[in-house]
Backbone and ligand atoms as CSV (ligand in chain L), in Angstrom:
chain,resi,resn,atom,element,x,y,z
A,1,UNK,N,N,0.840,-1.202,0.000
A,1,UNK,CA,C,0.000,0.000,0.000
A,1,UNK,C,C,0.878,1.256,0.000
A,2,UNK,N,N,0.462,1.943,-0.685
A,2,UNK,CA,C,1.073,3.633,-0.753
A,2,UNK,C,C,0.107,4.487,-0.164
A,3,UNK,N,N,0.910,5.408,0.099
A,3,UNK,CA,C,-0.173,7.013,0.794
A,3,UNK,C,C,0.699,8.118,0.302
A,4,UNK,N,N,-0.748,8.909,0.248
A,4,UNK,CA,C,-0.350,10.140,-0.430
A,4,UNK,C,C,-0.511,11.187,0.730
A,5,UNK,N,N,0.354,11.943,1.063
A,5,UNK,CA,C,-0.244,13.108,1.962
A,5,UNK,C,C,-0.743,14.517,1.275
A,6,UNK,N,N,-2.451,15.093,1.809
A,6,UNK,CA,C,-2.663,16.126,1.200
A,6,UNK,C,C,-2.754,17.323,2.473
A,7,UNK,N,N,-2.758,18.368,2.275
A,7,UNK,CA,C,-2.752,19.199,3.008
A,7,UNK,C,C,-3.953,20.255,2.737
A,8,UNK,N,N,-4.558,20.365,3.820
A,8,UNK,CA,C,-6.172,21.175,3.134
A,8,UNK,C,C,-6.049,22.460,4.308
A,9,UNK,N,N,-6.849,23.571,3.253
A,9,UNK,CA,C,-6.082,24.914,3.662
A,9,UNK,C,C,-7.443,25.556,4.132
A,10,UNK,N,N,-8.689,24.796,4.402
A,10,UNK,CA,C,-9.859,25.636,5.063
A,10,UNK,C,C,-10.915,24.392,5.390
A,11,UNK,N,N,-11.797,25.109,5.685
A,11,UNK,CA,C,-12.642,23.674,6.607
A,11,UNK,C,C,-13.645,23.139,5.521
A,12,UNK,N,N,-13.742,23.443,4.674
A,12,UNK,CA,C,-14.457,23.377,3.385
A,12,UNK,C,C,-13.837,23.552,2.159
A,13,UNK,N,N,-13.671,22.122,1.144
A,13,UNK,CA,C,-12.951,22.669,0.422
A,13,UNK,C,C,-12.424,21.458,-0.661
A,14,UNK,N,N,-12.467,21.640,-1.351
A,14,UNK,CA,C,-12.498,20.158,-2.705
A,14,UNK,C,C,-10.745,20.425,-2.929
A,15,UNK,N,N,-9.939,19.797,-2.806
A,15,UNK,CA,C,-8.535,19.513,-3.472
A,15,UNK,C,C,-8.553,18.704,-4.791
A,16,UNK,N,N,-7.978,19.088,-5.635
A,16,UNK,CA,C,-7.452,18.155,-6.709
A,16,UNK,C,C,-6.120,17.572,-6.673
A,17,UNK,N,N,-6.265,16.037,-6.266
A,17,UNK,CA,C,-5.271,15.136,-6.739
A,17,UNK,C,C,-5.039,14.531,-7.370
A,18,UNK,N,N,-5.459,14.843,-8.849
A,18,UNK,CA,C,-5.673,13.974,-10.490
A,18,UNK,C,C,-4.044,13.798,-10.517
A,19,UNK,N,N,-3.265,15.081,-10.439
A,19,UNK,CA,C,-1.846,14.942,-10.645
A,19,UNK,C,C,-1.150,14.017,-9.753
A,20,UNK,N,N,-1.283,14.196,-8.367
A,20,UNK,CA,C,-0.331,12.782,-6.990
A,20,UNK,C,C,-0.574,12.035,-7.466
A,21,UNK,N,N,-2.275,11.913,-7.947
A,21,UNK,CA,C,-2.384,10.335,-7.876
A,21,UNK,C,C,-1.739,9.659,-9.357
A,22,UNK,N,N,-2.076,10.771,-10.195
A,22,UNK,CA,C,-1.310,9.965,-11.937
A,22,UNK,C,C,0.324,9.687,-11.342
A,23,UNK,N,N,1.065,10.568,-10.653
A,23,UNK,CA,C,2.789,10.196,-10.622
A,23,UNK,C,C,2.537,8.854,-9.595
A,24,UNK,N,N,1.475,9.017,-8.828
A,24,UNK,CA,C,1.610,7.631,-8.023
A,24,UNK,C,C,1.361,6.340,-8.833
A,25,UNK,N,N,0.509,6.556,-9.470
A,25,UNK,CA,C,0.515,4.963,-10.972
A,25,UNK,C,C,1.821,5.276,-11.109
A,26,UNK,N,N,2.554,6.224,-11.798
A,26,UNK,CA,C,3.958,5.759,-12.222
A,26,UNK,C,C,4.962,5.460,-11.271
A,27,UNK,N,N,4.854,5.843,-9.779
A,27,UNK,CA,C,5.533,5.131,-8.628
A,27,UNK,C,C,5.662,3.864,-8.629
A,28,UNK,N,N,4.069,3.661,-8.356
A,28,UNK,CA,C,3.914,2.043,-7.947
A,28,UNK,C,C,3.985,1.045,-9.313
A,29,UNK,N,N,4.369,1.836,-10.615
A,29,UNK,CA,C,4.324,0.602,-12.022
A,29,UNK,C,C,3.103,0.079,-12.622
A,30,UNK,N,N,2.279,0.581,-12.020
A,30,UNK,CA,C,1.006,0.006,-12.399
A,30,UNK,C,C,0.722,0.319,-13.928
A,31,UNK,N,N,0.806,-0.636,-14.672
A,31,UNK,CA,C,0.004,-1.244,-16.508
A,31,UNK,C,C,-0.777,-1.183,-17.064
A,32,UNK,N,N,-1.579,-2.212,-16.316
A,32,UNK,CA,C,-2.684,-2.400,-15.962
A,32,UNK,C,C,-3.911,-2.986,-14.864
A,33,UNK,N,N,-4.442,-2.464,-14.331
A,33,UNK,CA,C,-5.263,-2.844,-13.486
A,33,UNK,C,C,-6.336,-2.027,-12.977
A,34,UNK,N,N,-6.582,-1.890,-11.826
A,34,UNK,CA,C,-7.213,-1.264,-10.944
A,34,UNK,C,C,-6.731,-0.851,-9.777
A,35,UNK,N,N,-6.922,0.851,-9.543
A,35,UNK,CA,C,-6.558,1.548,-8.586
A,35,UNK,C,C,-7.481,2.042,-7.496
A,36,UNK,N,N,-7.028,1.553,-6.632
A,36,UNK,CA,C,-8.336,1.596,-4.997
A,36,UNK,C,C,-7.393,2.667,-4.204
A,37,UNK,N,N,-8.675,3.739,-4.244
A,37,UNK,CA,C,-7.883,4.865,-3.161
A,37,UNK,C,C,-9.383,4.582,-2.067
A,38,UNK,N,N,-8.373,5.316,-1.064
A,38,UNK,CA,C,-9.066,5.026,0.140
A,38,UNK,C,C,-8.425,6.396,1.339
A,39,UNK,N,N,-9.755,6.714,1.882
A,39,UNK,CA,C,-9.412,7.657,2.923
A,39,UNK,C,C,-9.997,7.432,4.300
A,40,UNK,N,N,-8.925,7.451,5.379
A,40,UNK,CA,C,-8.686,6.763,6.457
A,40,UNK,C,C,-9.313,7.856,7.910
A,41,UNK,N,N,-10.107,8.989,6.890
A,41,UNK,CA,C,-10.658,9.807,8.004
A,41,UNK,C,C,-12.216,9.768,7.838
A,42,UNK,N,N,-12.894,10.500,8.629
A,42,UNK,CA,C,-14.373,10.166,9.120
A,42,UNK,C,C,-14.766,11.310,8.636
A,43,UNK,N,N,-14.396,12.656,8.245
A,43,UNK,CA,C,-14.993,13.934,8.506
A,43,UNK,C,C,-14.255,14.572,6.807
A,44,UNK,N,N,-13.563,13.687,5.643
A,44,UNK,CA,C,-13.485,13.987,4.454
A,44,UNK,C,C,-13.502,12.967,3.819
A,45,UNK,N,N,-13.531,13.270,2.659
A,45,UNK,CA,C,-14.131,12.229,1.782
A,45,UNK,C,C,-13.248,12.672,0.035
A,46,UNK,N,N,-14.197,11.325,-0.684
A,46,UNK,CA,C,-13.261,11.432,-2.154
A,46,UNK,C,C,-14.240,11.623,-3.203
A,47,UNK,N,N,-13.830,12.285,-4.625
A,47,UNK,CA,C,-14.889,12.232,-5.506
A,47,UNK,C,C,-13.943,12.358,-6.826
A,48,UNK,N,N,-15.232,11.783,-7.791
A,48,UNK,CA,C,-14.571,12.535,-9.190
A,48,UNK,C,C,-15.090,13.114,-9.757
A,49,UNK,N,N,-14.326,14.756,-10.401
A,49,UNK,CA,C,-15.829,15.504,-10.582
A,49,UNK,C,C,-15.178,16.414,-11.817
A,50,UNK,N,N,-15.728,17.233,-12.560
A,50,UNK,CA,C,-15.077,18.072,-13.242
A,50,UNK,C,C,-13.722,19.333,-12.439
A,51,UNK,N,N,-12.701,19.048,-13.279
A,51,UNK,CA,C,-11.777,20.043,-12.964
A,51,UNK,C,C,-11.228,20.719,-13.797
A,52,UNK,N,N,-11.701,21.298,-14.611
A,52,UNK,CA,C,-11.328,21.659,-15.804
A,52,UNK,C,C,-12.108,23.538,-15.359
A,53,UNK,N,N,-13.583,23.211,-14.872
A,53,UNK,CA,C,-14.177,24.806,-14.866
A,53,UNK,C,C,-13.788,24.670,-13.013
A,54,UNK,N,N,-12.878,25.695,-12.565
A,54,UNK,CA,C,-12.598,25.629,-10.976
A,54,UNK,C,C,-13.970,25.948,-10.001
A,55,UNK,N,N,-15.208,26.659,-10.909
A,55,UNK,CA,C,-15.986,26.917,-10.116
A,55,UNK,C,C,-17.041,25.894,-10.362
A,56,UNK,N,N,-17.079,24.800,-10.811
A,56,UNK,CA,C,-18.175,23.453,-9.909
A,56,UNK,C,C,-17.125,23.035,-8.422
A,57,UNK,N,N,-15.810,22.457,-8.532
A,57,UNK,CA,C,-15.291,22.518,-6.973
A,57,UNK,C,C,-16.372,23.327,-6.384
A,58,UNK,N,N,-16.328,24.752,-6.215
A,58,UNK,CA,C,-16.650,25.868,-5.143
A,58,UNK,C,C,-17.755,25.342,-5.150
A,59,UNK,N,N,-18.884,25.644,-6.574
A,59,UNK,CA,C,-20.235,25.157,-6.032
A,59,UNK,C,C,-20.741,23.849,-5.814
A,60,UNK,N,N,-19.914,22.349,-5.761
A,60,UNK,CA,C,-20.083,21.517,-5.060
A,60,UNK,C,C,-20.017,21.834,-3.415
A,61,UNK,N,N,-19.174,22.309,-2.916
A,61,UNK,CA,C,-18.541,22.550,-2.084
A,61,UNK,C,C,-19.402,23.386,-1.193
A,62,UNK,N,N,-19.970,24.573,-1.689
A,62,UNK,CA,C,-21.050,25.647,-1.333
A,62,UNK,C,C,-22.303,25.032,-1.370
A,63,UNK,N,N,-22.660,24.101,-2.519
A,63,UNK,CA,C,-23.878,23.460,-1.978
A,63,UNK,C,C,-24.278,22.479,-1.116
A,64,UNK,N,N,-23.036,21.907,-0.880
A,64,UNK,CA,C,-23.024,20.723,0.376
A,64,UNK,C,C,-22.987,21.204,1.794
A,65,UNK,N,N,-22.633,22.460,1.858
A,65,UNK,CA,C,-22.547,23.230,3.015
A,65,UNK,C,C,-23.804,23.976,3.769
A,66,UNK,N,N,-24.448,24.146,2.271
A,66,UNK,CA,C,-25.789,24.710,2.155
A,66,UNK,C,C,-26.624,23.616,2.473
A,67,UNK,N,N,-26.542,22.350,2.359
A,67,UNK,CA,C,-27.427,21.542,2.482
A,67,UNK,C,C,-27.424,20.855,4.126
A,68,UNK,N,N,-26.407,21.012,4.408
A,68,UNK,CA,C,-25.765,20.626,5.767
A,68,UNK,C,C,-25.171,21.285,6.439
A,69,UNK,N,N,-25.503,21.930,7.470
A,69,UNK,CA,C,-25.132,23.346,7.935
A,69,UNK,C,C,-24.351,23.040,9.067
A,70,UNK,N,N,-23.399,23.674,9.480
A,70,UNK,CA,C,-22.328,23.567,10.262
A,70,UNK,C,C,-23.244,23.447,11.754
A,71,UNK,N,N,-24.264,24.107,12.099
A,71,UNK,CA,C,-24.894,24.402,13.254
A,71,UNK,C,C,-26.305,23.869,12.571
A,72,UNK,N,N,-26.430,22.480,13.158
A,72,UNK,CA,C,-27.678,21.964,12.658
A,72,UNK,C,C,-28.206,21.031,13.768
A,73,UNK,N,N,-28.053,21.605,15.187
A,73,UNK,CA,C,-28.681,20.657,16.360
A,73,UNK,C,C,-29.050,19.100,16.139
A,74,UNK,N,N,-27.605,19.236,15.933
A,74,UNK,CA,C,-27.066,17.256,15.918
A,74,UNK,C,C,-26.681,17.145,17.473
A,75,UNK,N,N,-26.465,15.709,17.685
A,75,UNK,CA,C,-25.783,15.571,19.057
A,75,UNK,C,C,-24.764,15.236,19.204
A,76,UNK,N,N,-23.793,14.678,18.415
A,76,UNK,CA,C,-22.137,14.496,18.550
A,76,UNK,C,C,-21.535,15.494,19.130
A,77,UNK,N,N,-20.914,14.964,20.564
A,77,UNK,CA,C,-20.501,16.314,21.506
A,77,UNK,C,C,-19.420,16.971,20.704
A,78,UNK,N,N,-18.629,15.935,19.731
A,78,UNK,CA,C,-17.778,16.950,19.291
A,78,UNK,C,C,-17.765,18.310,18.344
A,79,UNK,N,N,-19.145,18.346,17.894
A,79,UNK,CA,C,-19.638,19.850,17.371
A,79,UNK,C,C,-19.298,19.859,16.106
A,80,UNK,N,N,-18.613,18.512,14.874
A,80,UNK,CA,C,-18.743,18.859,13.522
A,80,UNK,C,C,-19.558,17.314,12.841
A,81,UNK,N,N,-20.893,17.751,13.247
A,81,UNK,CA,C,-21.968,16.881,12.704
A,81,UNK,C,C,-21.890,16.705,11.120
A,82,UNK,N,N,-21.998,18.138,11.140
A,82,UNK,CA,C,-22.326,18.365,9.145
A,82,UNK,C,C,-20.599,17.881,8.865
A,83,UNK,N,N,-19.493,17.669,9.348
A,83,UNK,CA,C,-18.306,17.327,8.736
A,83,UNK,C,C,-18.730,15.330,8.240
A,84,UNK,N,N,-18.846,15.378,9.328
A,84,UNK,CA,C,-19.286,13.654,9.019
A,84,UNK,C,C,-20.181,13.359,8.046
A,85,UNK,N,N,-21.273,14.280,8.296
A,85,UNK,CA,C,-22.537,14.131,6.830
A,85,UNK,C,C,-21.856,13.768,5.982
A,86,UNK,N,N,-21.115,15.171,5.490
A,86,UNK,CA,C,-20.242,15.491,4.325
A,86,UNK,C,C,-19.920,14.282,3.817
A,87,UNK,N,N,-18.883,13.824,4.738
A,87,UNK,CA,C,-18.122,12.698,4.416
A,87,UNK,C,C,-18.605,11.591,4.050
A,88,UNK,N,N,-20.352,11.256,4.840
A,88,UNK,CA,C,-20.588,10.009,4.696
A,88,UNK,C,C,-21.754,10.144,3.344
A,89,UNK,N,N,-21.632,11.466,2.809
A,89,UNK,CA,C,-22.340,12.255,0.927
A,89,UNK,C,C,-21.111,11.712,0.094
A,90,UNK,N,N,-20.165,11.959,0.603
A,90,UNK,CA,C,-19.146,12.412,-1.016
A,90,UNK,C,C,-18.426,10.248,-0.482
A,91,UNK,N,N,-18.484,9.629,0.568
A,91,UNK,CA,C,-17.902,8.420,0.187
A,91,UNK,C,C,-16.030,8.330,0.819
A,92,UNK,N,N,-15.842,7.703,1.243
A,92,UNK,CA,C,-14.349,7.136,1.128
A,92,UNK,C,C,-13.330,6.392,0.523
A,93,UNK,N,N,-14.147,5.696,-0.733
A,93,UNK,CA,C,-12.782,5.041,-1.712
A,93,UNK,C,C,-13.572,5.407,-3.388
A,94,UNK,N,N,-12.651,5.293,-3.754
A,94,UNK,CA,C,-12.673,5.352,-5.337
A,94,UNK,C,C,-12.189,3.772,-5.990
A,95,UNK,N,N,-12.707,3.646,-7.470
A,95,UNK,CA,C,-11.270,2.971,-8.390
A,95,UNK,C,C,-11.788,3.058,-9.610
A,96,UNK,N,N,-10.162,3.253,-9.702
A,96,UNK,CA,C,-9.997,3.703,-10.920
A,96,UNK,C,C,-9.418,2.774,-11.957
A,97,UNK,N,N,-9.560,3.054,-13.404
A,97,UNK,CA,C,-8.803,1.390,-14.280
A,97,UNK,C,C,-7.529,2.391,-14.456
A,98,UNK,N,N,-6.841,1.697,-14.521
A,98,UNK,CA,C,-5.326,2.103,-15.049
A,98,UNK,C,C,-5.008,1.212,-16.359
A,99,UNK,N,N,-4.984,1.707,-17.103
A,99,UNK,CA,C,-4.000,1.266,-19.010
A,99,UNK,C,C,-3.229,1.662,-19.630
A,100,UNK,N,N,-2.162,0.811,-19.693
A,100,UNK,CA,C,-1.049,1.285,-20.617
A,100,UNK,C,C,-0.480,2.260,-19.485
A,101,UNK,N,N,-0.250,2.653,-18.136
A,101,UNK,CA,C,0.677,3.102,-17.335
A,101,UNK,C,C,-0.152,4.110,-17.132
A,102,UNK,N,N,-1.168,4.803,-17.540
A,102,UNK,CA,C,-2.174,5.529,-17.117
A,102,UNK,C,C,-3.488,5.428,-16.858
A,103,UNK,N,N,-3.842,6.373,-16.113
A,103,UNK,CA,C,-4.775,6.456,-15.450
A,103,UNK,C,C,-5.899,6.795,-16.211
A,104,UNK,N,N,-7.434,6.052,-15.934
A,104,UNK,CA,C,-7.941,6.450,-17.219
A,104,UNK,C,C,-9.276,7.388,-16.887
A,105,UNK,N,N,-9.559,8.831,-17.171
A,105,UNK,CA,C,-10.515,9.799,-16.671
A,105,UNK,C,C,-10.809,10.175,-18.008
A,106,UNK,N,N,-12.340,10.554,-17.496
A,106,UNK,CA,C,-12.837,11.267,-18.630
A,106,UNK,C,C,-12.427,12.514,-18.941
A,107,UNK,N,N,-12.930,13.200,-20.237
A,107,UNK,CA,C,-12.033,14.070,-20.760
A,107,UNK,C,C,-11.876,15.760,-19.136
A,108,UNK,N,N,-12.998,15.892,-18.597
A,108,UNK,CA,C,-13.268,16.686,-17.934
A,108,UNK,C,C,-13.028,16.414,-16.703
A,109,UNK,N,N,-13.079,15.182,-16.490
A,109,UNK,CA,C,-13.143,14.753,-14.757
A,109,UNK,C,C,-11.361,15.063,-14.397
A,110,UNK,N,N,-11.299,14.913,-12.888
A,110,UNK,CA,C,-10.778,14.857,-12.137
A,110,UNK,C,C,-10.446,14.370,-10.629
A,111,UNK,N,N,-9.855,13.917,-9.774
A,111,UNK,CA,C,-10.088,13.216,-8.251
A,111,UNK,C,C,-9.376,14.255,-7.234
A,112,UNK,N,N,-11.142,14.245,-6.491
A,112,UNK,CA,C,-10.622,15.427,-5.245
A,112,UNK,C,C,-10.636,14.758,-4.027
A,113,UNK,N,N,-9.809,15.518,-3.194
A,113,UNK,CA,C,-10.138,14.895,-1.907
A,113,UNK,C,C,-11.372,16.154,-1.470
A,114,UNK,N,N,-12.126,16.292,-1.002
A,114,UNK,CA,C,-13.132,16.671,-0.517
A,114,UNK,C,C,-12.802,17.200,1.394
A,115,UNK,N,N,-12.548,17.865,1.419
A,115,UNK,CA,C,-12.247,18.028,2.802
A,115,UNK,C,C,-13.255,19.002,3.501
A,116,UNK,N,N,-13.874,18.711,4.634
A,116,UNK,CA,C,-15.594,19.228,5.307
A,116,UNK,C,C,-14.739,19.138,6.806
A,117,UNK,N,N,-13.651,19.314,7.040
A,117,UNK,CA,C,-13.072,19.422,8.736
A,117,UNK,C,C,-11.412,20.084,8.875
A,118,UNK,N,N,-11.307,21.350,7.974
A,118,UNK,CA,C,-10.236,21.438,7.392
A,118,UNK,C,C,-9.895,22.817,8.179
A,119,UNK,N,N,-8.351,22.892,7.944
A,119,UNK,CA,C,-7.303,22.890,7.557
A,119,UNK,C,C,-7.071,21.603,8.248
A,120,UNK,N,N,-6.340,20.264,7.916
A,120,UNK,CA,C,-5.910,19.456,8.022
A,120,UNK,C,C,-4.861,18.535,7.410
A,121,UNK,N,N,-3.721,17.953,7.634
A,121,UNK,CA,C,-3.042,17.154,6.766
A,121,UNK,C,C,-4.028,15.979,7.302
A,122,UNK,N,N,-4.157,15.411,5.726
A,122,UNK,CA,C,-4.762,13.671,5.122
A,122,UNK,C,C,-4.077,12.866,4.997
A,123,UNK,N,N,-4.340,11.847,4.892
A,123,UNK,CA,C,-3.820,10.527,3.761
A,123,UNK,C,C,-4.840,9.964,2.818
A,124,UNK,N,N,-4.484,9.539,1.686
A,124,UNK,CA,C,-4.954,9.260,0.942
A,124,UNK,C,C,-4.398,7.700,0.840
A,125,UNK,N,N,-4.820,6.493,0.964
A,125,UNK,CA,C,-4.237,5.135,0.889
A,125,UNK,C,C,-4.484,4.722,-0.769
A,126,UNK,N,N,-3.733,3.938,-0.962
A,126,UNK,CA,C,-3.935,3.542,-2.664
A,126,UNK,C,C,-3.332,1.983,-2.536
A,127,UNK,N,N,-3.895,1.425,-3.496
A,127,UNK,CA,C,-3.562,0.005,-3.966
A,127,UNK,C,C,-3.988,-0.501,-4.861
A,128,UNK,N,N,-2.739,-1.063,-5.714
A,128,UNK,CA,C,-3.617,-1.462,-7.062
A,128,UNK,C,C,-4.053,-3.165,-7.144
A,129,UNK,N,N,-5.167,-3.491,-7.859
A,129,UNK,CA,C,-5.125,-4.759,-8.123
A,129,UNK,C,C,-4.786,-4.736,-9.979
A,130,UNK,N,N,-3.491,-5.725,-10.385
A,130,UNK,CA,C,-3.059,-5.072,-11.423
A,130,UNK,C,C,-3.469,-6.473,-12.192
A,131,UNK,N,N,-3.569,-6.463,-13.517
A,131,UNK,CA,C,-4.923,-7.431,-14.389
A,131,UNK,C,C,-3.273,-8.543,-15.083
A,132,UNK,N,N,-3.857,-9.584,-14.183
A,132,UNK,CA,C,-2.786,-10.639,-14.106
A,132,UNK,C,C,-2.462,-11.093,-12.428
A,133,UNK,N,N,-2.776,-10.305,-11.757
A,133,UNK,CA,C,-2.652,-10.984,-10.838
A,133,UNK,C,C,-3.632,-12.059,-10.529
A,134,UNK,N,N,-2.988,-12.818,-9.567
A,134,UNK,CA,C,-4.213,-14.083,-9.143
A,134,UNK,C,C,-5.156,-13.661,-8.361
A,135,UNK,N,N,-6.453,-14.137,-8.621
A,135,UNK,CA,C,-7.591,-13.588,-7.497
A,135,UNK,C,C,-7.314,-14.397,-6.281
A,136,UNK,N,N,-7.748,-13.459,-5.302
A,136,UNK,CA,C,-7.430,-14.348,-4.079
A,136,UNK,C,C,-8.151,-15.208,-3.743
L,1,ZN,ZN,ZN,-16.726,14.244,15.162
């Protein structure tokens, strides 16, 4: 397994890691297969979404906030209810096919980490299952 560390710069807030994660296929050698990312926190999450226009990020981001409000008389004593929502909206793993040494996205998409409890350093976990290996 590999990890990626991201660093998120507000408490709300979509990162793009289309780029870590493409040099990480070329880290780990991956050909062909399948790439399983995975995030190891409770309060952000992963997506793939357009990154090409910067303002769907914001208004993903603004409407999830809007929909789930920071102060929404939840009971988790620790006071970021809507962070967990968030997280348990946008998901914790992805996968992706990898061919021919790349990663394969549509022409527009991109992979964010999604961060709803931020400024925080992440990890991002990755592992490939690569097409030839034996099933277990
Ligand atoms: Zn909490």
């Amino acid at each position: 397994m590999e990890k990626l560390r991201v660093k998120t710069g507000s408490r709300n807030e979509m990162v793009d890691i289309t780029d870590k994660v493409s040099l990480m296929v070329k880290k780990m050698g991956i050909m062909d297969g399948i790439l399983h990312l995975f995030v190891p926190h409770t309060t952000c999450g992963l997506a793939v979404n357009e990154n090409a226009d910067p303002s769907v990020k914001a208004d993903i981001s603004g409407k999830l906030c809007g929909l789930v409000p920071e102060a929404g008389g939840y009971n988790h004593f620790e006071g970021n209810s809507d962070s967990h929502i968030k997280a348990a909206l946008t998901g914790s793993c992805l996968s992706l096919f990898v061919e021919e040494g790349v990663l394969l996205l549509g022409r527009w998409q991109g992979i964010f980490l999604c961060e709803f409890d931020g400024p925080r350093e992440r990890e991002v976990w990755l592992k490939s299952v690569r097409q030839g290996d034996k099933p277990f």
